[in-house]
VEXMI-574165 format. One record per residue (C-alpha): residue number from 1; residue in three letters; x, y, z. Coordinates in Angstrom, 1 decimal, decimal comma. Example, Ala and Ser with C-alpha at 12.3 -4.5 7.8 and 13.67 -1.06 7.14 Angstrom:
2
@seq = 1 type = ALA X = 12,3 Y = -4,5 Z = 7,8 $
@seq = 2 type = SER X = 13,7 Y = -1,1 Z = 7,1 $
This chain:
70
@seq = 1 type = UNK X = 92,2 Y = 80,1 Z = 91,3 $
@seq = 2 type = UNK X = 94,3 Y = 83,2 Z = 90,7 $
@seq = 3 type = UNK X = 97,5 Y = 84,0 Z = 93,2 $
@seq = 4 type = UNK X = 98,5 Y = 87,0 Z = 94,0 $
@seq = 5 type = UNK X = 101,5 Y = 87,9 Z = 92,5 $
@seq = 6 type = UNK X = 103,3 Y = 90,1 Z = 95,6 $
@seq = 7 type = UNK X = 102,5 Y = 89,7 Z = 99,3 $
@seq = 8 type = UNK X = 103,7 Y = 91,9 Z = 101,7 $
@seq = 9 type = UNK X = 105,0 Y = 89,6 Z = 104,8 $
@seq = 10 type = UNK X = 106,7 Y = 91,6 Z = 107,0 $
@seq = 11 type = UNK X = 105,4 Y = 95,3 Z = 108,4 $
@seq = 12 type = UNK X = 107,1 Y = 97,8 Z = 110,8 $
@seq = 13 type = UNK X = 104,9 Y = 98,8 Z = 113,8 $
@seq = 14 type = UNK X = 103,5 Y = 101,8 Z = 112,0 $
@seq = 15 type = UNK X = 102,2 Y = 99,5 Z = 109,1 $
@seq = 16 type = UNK X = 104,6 Y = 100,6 Z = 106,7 $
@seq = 17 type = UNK X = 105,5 Y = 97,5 Z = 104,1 $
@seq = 18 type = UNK X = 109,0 Y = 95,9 Z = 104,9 $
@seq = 19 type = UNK X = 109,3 Y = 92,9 Z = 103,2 $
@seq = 20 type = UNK X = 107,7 Y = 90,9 Z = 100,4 $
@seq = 21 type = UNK X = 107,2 Y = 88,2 Z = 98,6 $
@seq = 22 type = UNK X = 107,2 Y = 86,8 Z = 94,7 $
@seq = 23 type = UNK X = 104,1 Y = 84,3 Z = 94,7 $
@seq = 24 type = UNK X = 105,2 Y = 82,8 Z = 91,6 $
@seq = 25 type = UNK X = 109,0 Y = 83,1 Z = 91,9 $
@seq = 26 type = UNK X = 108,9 Y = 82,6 Z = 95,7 $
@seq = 27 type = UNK X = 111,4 Y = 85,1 Z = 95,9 $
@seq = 28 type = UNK X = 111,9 Y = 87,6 Z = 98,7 $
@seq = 29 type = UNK X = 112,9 Y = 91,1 Z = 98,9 $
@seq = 30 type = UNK X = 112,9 Y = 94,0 Z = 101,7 $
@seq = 31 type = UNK X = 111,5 Y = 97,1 Z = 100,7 $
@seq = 32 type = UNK X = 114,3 Y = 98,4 Z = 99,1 $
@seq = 33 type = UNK X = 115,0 Y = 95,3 Z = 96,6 $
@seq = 34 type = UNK X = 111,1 Y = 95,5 Z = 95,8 $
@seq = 35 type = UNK X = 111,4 Y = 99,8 Z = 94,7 $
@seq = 36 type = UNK X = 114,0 Y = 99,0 Z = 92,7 $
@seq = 37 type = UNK X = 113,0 Y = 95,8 Z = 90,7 $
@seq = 38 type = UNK X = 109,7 Y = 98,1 Z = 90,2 $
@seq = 39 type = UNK X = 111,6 Y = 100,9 Z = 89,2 $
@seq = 40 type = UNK X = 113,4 Y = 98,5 Z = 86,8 $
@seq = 41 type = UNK X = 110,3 Y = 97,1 Z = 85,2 $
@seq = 42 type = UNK X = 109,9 Y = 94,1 Z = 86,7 $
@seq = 43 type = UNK X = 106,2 Y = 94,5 Z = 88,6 $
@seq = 44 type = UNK X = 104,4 Y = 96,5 Z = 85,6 $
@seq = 45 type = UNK X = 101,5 Y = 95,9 Z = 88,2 $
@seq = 46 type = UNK X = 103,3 Y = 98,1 Z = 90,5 $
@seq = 47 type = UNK X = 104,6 Y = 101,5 Z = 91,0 $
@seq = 48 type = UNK X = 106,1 Y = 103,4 Z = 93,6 $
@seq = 49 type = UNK X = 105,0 Y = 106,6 Z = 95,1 $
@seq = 50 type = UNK X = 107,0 Y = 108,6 Z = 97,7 $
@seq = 51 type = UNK X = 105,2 Y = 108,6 Z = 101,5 $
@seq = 52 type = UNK X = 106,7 Y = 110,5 Z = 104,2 $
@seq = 53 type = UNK X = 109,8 Y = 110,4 Z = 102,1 $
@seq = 54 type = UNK X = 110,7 Y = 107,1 Z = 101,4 $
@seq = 55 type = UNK X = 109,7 Y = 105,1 Z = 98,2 $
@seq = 56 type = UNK X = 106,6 Y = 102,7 Z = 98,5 $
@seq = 57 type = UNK X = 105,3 Y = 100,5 Z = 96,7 $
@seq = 58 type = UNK X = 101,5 Y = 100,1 Z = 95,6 $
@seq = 59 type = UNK X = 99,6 Y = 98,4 Z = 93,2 $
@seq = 60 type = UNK X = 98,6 Y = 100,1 Z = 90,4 $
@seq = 61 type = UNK X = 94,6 Y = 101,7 Z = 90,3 $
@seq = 62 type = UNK X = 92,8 Y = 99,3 Z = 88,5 $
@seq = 63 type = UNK X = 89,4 Y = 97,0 Z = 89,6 $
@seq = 64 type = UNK X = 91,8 Y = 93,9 Z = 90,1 $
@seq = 65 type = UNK X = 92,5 Y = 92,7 Z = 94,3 $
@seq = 66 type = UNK X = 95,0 Y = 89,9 Z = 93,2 $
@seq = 67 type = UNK X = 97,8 Y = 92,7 Z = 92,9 $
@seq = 68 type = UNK X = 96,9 Y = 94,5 Z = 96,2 $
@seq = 69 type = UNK X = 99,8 Y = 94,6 Z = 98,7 $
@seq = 70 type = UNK X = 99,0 Y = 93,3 Z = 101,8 $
């Protein structure tokens, strides 16, 4: 069975993505820590786009779910 690699767990009350977590590592970052290991080349799967000014992280188009943030 195939795991998905990063789950958002915590959300604000608008929805917006907070905190998340490394499936495979079992590591957790806040929003911020997850941007910049993106922006670093961590999560190829991942890229971050800029919503109502502040980075955020999506998964990247493709027909895959098991890199889908949620």
């Amino acid at each position: 069975m195939l795991t998905k690699q990063i789950s958002a767990i915590a959300k604000s009350k608008t929805g917006r993505n907070l905190q998340f977590r490394d499936n495979l590592t079992g590591r957790v970052m806040n929003l911020k820590q997850f941007t910049e290991a993106i922006e670093s080349g961590k999560y190829s799967r991942y890229h971050n786009r800029i919503v109502r000014g502040l980075k955020t992280p999506c998964s990247n188009p493709d027909y895959s779910r098991f890199n889908n943030l949620s």
